[in-house]
C-alpha positions in Angstrom: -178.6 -120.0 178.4 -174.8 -120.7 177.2 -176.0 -124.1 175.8 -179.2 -122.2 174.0 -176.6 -119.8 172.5 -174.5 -122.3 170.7 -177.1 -124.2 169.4 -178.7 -120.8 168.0 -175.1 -120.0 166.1 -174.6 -123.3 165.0 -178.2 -123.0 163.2 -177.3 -120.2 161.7 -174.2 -121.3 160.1 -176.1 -124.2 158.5 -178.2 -122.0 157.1 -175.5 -119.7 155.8 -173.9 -123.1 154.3 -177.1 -124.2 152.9 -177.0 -120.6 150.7 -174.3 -120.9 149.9 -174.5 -123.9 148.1 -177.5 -122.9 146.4 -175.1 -120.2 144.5 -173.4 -122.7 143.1 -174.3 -122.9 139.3 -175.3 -126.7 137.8 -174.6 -127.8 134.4 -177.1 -126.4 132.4 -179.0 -128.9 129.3 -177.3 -126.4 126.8 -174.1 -127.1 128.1 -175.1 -131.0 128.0 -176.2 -130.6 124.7 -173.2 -128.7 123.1 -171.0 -131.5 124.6 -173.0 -133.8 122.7 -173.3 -131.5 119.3 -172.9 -133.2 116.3 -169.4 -131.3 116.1 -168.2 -132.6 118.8 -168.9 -136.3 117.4 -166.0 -138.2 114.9 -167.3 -137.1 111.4 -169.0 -140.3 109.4 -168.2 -140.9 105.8 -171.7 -141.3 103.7 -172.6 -144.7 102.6 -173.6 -143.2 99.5 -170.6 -142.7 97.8 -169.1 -145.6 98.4 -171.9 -147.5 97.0 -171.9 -145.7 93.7 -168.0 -146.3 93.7 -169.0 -150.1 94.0 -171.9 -149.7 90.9 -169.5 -148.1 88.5 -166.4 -149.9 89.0 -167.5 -153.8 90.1 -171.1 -154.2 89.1 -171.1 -152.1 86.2 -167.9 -153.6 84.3 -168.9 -157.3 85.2 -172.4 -156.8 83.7 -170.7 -155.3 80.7 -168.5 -158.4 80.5 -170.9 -161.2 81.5 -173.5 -159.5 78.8 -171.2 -159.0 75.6 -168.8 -161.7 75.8 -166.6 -160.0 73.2 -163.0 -160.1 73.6 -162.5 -156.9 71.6 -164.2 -155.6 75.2 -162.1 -157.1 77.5 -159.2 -154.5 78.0 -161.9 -151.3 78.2 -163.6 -152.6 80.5 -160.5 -153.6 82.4 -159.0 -150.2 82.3 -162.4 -148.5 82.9 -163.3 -150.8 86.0 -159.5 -149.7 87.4 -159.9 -145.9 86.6 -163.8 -146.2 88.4 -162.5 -147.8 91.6 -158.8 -145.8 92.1 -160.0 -142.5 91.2 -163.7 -142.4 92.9 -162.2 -144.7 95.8 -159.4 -142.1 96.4 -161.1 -138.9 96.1 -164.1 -140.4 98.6 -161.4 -141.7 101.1 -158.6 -138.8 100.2 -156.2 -141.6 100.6 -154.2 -142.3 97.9 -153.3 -145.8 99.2 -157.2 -146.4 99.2 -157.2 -145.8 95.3 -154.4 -148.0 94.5 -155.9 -151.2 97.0 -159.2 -150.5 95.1 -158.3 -150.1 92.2 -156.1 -153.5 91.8 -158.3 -155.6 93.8 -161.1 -154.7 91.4 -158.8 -155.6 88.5 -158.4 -159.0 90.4 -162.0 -159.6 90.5 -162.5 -158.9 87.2 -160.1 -161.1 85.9 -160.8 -164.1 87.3 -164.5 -163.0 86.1 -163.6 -162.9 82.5 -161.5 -165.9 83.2 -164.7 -167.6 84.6 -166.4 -166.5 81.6 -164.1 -168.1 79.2 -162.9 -165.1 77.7 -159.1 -165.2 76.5 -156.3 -164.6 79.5 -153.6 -162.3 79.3 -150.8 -163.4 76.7 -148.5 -161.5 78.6 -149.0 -161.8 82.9 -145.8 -159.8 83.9 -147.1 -156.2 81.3 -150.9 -157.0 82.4 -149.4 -156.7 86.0 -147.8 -153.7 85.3 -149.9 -151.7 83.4 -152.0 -152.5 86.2 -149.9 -151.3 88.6 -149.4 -148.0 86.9 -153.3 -147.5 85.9 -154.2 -147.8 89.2 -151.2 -145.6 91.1 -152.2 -143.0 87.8 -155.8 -143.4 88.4 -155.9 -143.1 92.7 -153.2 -139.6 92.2 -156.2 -138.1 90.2 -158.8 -138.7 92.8 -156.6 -138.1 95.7 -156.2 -134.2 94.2 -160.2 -134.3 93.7 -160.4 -134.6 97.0 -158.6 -131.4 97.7 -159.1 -129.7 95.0 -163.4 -130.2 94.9 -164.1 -131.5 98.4 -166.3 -132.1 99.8 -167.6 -133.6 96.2 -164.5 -134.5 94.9 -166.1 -138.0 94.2 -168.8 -136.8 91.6 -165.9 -135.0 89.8 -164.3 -138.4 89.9 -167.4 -139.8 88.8 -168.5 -137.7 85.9 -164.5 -138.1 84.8 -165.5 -141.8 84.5 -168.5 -141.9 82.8 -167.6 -139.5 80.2 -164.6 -141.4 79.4 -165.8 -145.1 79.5 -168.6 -143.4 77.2 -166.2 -142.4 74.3 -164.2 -145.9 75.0 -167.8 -147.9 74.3 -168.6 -145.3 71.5 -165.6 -145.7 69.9 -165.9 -149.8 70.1 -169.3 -150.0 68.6 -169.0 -147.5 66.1 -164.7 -147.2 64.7 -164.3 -144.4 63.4 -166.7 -142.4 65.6 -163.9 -140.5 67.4 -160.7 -138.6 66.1 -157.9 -140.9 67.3 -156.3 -137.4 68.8 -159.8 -137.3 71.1 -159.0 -140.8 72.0 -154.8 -139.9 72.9 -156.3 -137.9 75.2 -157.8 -140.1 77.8 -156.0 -142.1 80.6 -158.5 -144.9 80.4 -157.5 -145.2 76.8 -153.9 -145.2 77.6 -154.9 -148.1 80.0 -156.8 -149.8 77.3 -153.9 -149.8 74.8 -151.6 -151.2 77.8 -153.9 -154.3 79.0 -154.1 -154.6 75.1 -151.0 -155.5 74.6 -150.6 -157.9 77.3 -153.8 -159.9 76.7 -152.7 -160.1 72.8 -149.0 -159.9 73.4 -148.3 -157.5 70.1 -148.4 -153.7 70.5 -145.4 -153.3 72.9 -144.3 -149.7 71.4 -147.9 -148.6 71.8 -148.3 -150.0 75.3 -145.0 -148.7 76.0 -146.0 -145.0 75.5 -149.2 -145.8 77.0 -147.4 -146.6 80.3 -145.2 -143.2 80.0 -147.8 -141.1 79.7 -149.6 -143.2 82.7 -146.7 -142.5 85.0 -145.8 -139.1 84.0 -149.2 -138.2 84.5 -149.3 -139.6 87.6 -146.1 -138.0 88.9 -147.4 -134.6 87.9 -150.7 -135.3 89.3 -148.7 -136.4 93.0 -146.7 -132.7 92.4 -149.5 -130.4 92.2 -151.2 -132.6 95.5 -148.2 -131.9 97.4 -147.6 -128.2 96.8 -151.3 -127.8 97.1 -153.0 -125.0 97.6 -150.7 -123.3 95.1 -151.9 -122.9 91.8 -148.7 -123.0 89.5 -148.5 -126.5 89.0 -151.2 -126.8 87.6 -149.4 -126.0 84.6 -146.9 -128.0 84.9 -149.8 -130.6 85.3 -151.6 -129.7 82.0 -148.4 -129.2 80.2 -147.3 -132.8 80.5 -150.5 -134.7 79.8 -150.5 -132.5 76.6 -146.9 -133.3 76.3 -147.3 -137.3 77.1 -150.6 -137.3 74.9 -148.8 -136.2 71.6 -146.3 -139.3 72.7 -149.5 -141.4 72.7 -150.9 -140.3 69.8 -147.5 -140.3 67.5 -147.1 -144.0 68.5 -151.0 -144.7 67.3 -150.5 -142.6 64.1 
């Protein structure tokens, strides 16, 4: 009877065990599925963008150049291909180091395609090198405070900056005269234009000179108002000195 007694109590702690255990809550598929949640996941940067940034700055430019042939092109197309691929490459990325790489080793490619083409080389290496430089650093600040300023589509403000300015650069090369030179003192891809300019024909050094002032000043007010960003004071300061560096530009093309 002893014997029969344990093994009774020892059943019916099993049991009590077994309950127990069947209290315990499992992980539910919601909770599976929230730890897989898009949210959860690294974010992914669209292909998209990046492949526009490759049409407008690379394929664009080098059709333009491979199709006209025209040395009178050469330096627009230069200083447009560096403004497409800093500014659009920096506001997609927000890196402003990404700019600057994109936009010089599109420069790069497009002048050993205008080499290849037979078009005339720079008269001048060391300015073509720098106005490169400071295009591109001027050029990557811009879309680098698109990217905070309109994100997330700081890139098709970058974009529509581009194509409205390469417009009045090609405007104003097939038709002279078409555009005030004050609407032309304006633009940073012209500034650029009047830079390269110089150093593929090795005259205009006073004109590329205040070309590459107004490319860095711009650029160092551009860099201010991304660093003390959100505020919204610096923007003047912003707008204030590429009116101020434009009237340099446009004095030294009067």
């Amino acid at each position: 009877m002893r014997s029969l007694c344990d093994r009774l109590g020892a059943m019916r702690e099993g049991l009590s065990v077994g309950n127990l255990g069947s209290t315990i809550p499992r992980a539910s598929t919601t909770d599976r599925s929230m730890n897989t949640s898009p949210d959860n996941q690294p974010a992914r940067r669209p292909l998209l963008p990046w492949l526009i940034a490759a049409l407008v700055a690379c394929v664009v430019p080098a059709g333009v150049l491979a199709m006209a042939g025209d040395p009178r092109i050469t330096a627009p197309v230069f200083a447009v291909g560096l403004m497409g691929a800093g500014m659009i490459s920096a506001a997609i990325a927000g890196r402003f180091r990404v700019g600057v790489f994109a936009a010089l080793l599109n420069g790069a490619g497009l002048v050993l395609l205008a080499l290849a083409l037979g078009l005339p080389a720079f008269g001048d290496p060391l300015a073509a090198v720098l106005a490169a430089v400071i295009a591109s650093v001027s050029f990557a600040a811009r879309g680098s405070l698109f990217a905070l300023s309109a994100a997330p589509r700081g890139w098709w403000v970058a974009l529509a900056i581009v194509a409205g300015e390469a417009a009045v650069l090609l405007t104003a090369i097939a038709m002279p005269g078409a555009w005030p030179g004050w609407v032309l003192a304006l633009l940073p891809a012209q500034w650029a234009t009047m830079a390269l300019q110089s150093a593929l024909t090795g005259t205009g050094t006073r004109l590329a000179a205040a070309a590459l002032i107004a490319l860095a000043g711009t650029a160092a007010a551009t860099t201010l108002v991304t660093r003390l960003w959100p505020r919204r004071w610096p923007y003047l300061v912003m707008f204030t000195t590429w009116l101020g560096l434009s009237a340099l530009v446009w004095e030294a093309m009067a």
